[in-house]
C-alpha positions as CSV (number, residue, x, y, z in Angstrom):
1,X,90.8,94.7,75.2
2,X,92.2,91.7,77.1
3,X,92.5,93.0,80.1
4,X,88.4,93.6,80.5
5,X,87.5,90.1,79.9
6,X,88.7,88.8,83.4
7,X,88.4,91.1,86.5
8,X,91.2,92.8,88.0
9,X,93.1,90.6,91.2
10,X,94.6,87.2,90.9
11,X,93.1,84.4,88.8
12,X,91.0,81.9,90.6
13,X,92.2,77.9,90.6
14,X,91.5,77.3,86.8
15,X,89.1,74.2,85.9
16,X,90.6,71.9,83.5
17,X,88.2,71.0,80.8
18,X,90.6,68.7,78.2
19,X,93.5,68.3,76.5
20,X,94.1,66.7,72.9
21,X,97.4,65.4,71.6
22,X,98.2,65.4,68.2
23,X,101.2,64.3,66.2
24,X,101.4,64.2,62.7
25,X,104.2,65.4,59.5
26,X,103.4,68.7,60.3
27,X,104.5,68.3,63.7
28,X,103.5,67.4,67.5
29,X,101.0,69.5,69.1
30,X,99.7,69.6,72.3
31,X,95.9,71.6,73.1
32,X,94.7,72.2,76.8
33,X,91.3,73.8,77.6
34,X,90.9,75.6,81.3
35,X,88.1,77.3,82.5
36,X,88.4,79.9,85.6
37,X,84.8,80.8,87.6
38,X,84.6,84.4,88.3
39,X,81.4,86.0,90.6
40,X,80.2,87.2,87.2
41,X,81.4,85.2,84.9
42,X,83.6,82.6,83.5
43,X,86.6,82.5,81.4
44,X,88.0,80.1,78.8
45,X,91.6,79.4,77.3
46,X,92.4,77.4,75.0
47,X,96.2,77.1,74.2
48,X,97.6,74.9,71.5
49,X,101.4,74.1,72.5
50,X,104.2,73.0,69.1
51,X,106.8,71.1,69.6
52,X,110.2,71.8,68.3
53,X,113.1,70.0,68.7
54,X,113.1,69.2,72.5
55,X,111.2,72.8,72.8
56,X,107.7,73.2,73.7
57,X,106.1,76.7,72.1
58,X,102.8,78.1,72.3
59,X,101.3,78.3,69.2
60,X,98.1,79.8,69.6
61,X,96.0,81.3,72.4
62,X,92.2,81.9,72.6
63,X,89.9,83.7,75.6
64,X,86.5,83.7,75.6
65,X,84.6,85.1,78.7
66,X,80.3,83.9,79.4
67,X,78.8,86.3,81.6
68,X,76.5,84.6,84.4
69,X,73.0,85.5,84.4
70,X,71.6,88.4,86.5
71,X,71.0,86.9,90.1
72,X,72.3,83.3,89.8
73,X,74.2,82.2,92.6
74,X,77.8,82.2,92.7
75,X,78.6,78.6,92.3
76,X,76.1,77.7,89.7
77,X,77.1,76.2,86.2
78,X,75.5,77.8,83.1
79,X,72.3,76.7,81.2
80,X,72.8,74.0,78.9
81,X,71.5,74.8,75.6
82,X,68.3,74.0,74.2
């Protein structure tokens, strides 16, 4: 199911969007959001790093995919929401 939500071919330069930094008795974590433009569409990921011992691990890892709307040009950002 993964593999539809980006299109076949290497990954274009990937926007960062944030990062977040948390460290607390349950640990350090460390959160970085990047989004990557696509003709059609565009892709998130989110991925939450842990910390462990002098080891960084990934934790968790999310994709979400927007498709653009029928006909907008190639470079053009998504419509806020109302």
């Amino acid at each position: 199911m993964i593999r539809t939500i980006a299109p076949a071919g290497p990954p274009p330069e990937p926007k960062p969007l944030g990062w977040r930094s948390d460290a607390g008795t349950n640990g350090q974590r460390y959160t970085l959001a990047q989004e990557y433009e696509y003709p059609d569409r565009f892709v998130r990921t989110d991925t939450t790093f842990l910390k462990e011992g002098a080891v960084w691990k990934v934790e968790s890892f999310n994709v979400n995919a927007r498709i653009k709307p029928a006909g907008a040009p190639e470079a053009a950002a998504p419509a806020a929401p109302a």
